[in-house]
N, C-alpha and C positions, 0 to 999 in steps of 0.2 A: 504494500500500500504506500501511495505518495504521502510523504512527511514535508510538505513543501510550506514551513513559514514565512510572513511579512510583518511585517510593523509599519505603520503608516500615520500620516497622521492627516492627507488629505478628505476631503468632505464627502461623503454619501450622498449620489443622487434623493433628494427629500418626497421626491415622488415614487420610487420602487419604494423608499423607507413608509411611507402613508400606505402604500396599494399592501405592502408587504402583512403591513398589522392588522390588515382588515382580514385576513386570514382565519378562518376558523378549527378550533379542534373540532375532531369525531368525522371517523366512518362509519357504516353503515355494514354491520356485523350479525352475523345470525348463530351464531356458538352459543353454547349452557354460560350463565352465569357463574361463577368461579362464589367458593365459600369461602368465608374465614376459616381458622382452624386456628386448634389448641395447640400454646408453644411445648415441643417436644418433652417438656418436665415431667408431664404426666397427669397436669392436674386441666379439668375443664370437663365439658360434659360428655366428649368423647371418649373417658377413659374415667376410673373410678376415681370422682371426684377427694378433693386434699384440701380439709375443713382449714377455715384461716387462708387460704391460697387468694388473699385479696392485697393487688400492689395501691399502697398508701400515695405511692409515687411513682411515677414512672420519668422515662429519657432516656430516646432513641439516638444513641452515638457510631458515628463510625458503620460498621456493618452489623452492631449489637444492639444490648441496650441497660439500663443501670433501673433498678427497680426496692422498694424497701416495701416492708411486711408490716405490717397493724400489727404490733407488740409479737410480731416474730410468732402468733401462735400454731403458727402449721405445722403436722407432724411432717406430712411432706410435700412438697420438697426442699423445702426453707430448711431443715435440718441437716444441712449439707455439712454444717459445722454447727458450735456452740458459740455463743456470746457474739453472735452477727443479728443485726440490723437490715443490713444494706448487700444485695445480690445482684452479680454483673453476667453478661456473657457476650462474646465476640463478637457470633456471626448469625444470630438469630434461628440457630438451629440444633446449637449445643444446649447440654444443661446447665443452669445456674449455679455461678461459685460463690460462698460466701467471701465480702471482702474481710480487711482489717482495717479495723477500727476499735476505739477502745467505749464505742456504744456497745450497752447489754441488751441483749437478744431480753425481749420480754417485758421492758420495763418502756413504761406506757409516757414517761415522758423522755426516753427516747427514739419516740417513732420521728421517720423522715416526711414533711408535711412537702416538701416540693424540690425537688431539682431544676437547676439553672446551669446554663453552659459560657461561660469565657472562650470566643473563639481567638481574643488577642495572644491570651497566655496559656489556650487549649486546658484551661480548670473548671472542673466540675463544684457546683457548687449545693449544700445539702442544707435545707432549713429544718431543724430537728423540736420538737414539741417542749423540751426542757434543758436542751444543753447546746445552746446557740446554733451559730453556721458552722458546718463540717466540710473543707474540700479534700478533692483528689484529682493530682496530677498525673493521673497514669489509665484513665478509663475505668475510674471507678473498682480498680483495685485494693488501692490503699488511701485510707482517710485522714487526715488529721484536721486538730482543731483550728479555724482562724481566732483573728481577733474579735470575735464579736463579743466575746464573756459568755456564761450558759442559761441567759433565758430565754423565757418562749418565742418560738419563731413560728408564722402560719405562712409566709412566703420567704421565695428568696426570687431574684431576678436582675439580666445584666443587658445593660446598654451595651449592646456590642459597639456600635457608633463611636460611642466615649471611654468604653471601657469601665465604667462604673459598675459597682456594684451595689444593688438596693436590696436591703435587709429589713421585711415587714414586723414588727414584737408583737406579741401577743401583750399588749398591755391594754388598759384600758381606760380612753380608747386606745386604737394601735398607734403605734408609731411607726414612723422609718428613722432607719439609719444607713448611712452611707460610706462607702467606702472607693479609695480613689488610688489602692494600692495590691489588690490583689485579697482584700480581706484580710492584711496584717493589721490596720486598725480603721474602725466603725466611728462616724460622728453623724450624732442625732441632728434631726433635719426637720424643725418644723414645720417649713414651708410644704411638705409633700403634705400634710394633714395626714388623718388617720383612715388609709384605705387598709381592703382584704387582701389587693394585689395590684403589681404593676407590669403594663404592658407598654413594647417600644417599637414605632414603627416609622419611619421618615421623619425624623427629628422633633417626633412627637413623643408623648406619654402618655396613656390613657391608666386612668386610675379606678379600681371598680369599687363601688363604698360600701361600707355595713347599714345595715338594717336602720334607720332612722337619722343618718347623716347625710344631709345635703340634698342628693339626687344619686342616680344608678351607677354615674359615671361623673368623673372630672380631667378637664385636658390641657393640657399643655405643653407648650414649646420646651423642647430641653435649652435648647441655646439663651431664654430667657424664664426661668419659673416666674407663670403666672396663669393660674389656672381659670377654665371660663367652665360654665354651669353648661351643655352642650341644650339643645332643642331637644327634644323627646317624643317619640311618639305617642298618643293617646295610652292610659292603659300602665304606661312603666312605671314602677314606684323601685323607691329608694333599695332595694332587695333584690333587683332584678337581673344585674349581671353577675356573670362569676368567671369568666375568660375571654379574650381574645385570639384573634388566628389575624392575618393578611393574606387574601388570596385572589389576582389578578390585579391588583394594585390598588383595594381597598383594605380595610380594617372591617371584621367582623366580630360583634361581639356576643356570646349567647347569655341566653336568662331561661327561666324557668317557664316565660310565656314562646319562647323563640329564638330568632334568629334575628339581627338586625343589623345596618350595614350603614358607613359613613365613605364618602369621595371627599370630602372636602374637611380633613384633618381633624373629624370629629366634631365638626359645626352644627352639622343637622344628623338626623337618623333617619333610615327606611326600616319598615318591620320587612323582611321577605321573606320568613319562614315562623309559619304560627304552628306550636308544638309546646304544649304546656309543662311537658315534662324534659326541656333540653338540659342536657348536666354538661358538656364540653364540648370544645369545638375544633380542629384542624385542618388547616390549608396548605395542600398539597403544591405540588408546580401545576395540576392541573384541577384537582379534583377539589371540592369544599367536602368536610366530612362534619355532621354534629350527633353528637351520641347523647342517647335518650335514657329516662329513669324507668321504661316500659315497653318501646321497641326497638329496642337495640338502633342499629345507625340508619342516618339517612344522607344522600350524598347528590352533589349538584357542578354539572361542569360549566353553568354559569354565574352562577352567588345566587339566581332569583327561583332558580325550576327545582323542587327536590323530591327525592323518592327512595323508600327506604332500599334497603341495601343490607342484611341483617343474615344471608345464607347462614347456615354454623352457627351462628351466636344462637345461646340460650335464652331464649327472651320472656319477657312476659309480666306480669304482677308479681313484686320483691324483686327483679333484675333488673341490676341500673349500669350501662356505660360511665365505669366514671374518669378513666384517663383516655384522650386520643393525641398519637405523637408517630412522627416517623425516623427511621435512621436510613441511608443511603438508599437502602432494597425496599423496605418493608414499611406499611402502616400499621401501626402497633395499638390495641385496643385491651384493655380493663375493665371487666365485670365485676360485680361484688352481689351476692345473692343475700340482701338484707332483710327475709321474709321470716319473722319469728324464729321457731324454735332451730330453721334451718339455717342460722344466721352464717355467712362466709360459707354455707357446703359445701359449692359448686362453684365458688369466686373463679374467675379465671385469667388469663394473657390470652390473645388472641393474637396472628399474623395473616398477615396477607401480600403478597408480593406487590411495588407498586406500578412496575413494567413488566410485560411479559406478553405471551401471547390474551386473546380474550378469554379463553377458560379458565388460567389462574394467575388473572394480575386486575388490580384494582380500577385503573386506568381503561383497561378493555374490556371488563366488566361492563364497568358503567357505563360506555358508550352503546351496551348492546341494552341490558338495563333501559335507558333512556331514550334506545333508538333515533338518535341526532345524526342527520346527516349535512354532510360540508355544505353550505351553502352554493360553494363555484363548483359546481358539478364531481363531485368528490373529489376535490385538489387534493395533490398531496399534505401530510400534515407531520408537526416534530413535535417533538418532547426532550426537555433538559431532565437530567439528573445526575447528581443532587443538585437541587436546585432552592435554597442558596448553596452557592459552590466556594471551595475553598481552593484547590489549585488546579482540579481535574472535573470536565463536565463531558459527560457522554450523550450525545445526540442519538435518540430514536427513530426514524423516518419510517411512514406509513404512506406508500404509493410514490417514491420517488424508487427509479430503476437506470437513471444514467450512469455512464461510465465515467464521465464527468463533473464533479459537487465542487463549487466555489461556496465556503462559508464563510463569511464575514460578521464581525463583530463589531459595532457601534456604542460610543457614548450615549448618552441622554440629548445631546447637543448636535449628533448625526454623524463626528467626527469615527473613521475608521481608523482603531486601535491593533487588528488583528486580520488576516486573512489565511486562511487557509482551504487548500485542494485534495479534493479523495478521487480515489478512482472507482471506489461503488458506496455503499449505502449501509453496509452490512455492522461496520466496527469505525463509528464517528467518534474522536476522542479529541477534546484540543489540551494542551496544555498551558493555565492561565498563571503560570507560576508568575509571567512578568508583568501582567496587567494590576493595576490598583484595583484594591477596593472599591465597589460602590454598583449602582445600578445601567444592566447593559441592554443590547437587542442585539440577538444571533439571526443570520438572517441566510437560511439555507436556498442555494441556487442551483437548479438541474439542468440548467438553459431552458427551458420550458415556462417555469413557475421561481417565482420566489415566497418562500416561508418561513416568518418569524416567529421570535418568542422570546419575550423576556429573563434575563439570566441578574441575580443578583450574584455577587461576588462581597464578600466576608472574608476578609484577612484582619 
């Protein structure tokens, strides 16, 4: 295959770049929809359920993912070791190792309430219920403590942008604290007020609030804190969110009446998804995903159209989606079976590839699922991943067959950074080790057709 790089810095015709974005995903598929499925451990409904087998936390890294146990009470498969918390594994297909750390297994104010990823300094980052922030520099291996001190944490979360790191306390009300070193020392920050969690997306912040403060959401500029009260839909009270995603170059946030969706930095809201019981939300490079407290997931390849999506999953009255997250491969889902006497029986991890052919990948799923077809007479169409990328992004193409692909990569401003030529279709790989940071458009060329697609880049 041709390896033939450019670096450029002259200007993109603006009009193949305009025609280029008008471009739609989805073919027109007629294959079985693909299931979820239980992660290999053992535990979920396919196999004899592992009481406790409920992740408190989840984070899809790399080709694996880092997951903590509600007081550790699983006989299995959490009992990999003694005096663990916190269980990692590689490649989303092996069993769970327990890491180290000097959190005791079982002890209720050291559960892990949320993991956050550092892609500056590549550290993982652990908000624990009684004994502060915990990182690890090695993929959730090994733990140790930052400076936070040991009290209660319900969030943690990083500006990758800045580099910061935000540390939510369970105090009351909450606070934040801040840290601007890696989590070697935390300073309390009043200006954030006291939210449940913080989200960061285009040099925004969105803040989701507790139950009788303020409004659902508060936002604002990181480059200047000063928070505004956003517009709301009819209907939303103060109790209403509990996450965000970004997924086609909006912000999405869910509540418990739905889904709702801002363009304009969190100024206004649209409702576009009415589901009273949404528990979490994730955006794909192509796909929106919101997991529910009663049927399992529902999923949309344009933010506004959605339909559930739940093969595999155990669903029903007492089964609640409660983490959704992806690593390189896979979209990664969390049940918890909170139905009385059977509380945690059948909690489970779920995976799902997120390319692949349509019978088992997420992405060709849905499009059969949803039956969307291209608008331009089924044009070709691509797919990034991972997408946000970090040095390496592999392109998927769906109906391009020439011997000859010019890809090009563009700034935000239309400036070409990158080009590069394949001789088929089969193994698109570029390497962005010399590109900056920041927001792109890949714009694949067959001589026929050109097809884009937004690539974020995260160094």
């Amino acid at each position: 295959m041709k390896q033939n790089y450019t670096f450029t810095t002259s200007f993109f015709n603006r009009a193949i770049v305009a025609a280029s974005l008008m471009c739609m995903l989805a073919t027109t598929e007629t294959s079985a929809t693909p299931a979820w499925r239980p992660h290999r451990n053992g535990y979920g409904v396919a196999q004899t359920p592992a009481p406790g087998a409920y992740a408190s936390a989840l984070l899809g890294l790399g080709n694996g993912m880092v997951v903590s146990n509600v007081n550790n009470v699983a006989p299995a498969p959490y009992t990999l070791g003694t005096g663990n918390t916190i269980f990692y594994e590689m490649d989303t297909t092996s069993a769970f190792q327990p890491s180290t750390s000097s959190l005791t297994a079982g002890t209720v104010n050291e559960d892990v309430q949320a993991f956050a990823y550092s892609s500056a300094i590549s550290t993982i980052f652990a908000a624990t219920k009684g004994k502060g922030v915990f990182k690890s520099t090695d993929a959730g291996i090994n733990w140790s403590p930052t400076g936070s001190g040991t009290g209660a944490f319900i969030n943690v979360s990083v500006d990758n942008a800045t580099g910061k790191l935000y540390a939510v306390q369970f105090t009351s009300p909450t606070s934040v604290t801040v840290s601007t070193n890696g989590g070697a020392l935390f300073t309390a920050d009043a200006t954030l007020g006291s939210p449940n969690g913080i989200y960061f997306y285009g040099g925004y912040m969105y803040e989701y609030m507790p139950s009788g403060l303020i409004s659902g959401i508060r936002v604002s500029s990181t480059a200047s804190i000063s928070f505004t009260t956003p517009t709301l839909p009819t209907g939303i009270d103060s109790a209403q969110f509990s996450g965000f995603t970004a997924f086609n170059g909006k912000v999405y946030g869910v509540g418990t009446r739905g889904v709702y969706a801002t363009a304009d930095n969190g100024a206004t809201w649209t409702h576009v998804f009415s589901h009273n019981s949404s528990t979490c939300i994730m955006g794909t490079d192509s796909v929106l995903v919101v997991g529910t407290s009663d049927s399992g997931v529902f999923v949309s390849l344009n933010g506004t159209s959605f339909k559930q999506f739940s093969n595999g999953l155990h669903i029903g009255s007492g089964y609640s989606v409660t983490h959704l997250d992806t690593n390189s491969q896979y979209i990664i889902a969390t049940t918890i079976n909170g139905a009385g006497s059977t509380l945690f029986a059948d909690s489970a991890i779920y995976v799902m590839k997120l390319r692949g052919t349509t019978t088992n990948s997420l992405y060709g799923g849905v499009k059969t699922l949803l039956g969307v077809q291209n608008v331009a007479n089924n044009a070709p169409t691509i797919s990034l991943f991972p997408n946000p990328a970090t040095s390496r992004v592999a392109i998927e193409a769906d109906g391009i067959t020439s011997e000859h692909i010019i890809v090009t990569v563009c700034d935000m401003i239309g400036r070409t950074v990158m080009t590069h030529t394949f001789d088929n279709a089969n193994n698109m790989q570029l390497d962005l080790s010399q590109i900056s940071g920041g927001l792109y458009i890949v714009h694949v060329n067959d001589g026929t057709s050109i097809v884009s697609e937004k690539l974020v880049l995260s160094k």
